[in-house]
C-alpha positions in Angstrom: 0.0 0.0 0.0 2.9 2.2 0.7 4.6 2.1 -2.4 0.4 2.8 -4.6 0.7 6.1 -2.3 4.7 6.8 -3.2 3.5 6.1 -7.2 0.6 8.1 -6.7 2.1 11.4 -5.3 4.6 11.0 -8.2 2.2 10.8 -10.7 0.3 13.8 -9.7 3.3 16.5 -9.3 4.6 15.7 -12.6 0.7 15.8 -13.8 0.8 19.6 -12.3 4.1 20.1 -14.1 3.1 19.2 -17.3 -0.5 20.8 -17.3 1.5 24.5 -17.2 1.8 26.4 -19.9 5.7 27.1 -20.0 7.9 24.7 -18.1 9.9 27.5 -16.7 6.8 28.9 -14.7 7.3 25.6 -12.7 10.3 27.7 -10.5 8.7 29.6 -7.7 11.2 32.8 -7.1 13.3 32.1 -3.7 15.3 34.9 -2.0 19.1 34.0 -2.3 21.8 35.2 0.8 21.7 36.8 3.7 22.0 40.7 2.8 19.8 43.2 3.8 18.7 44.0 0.4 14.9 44.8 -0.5 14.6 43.1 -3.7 11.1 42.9 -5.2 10.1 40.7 -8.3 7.1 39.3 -10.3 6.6 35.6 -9.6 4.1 33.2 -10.7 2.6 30.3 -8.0 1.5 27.3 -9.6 -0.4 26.4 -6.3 -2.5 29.4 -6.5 -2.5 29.8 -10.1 -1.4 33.9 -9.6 1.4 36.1 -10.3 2.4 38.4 -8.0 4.7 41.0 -6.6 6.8 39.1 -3.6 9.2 41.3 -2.0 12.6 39.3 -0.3 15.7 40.7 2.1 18.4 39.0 0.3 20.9 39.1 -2.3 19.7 38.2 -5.1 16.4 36.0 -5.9 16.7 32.0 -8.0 13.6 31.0 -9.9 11.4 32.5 -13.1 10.8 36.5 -12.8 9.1 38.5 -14.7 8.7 42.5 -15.8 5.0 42.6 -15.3 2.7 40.8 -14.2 0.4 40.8 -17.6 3.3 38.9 -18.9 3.2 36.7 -16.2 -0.2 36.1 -16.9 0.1 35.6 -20.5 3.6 33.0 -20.0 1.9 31.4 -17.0 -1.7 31.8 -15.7 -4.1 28.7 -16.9 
């Protein structure tokens, strides 16, 4: 039974993986370093189907930004 429910979760992330749009939306942005920089980006979550404006303290951000968010929208949003 353990290894249906191991298959199963498998199955369904790379299901929400390959259901989006562009496969680079699939990187959620992540602050990067410990510098007390205000950085603020355009991101895209997958989970909530939205881009957004997420602001980090760090050095630099990892992950898919954008320069608005209707081209978020149009790259990403379902």
């Amino acid at each position: 039974m353990d290894s249906f429910v191991r298959f199963y979760l498998i199955v369904s992330i790379l299901g929400c993986v390959a259901a989006l749009k562009d496969p680079s939306c699939a990187f959620e942005l992540f602050g990067q370093g410990a510098c007390n920089t205000l950085i603020t980006r355009i991101g895209y979550s997958r989970w909530e189907n939205m881009c957004t404006s997420k602001r980090f303290i760090a050095c630099d951000t990892d992950g898919t930004s954008f320069e608005s968010i209707k081209e978020c929208e149009d790259k990403c949003k379902e």
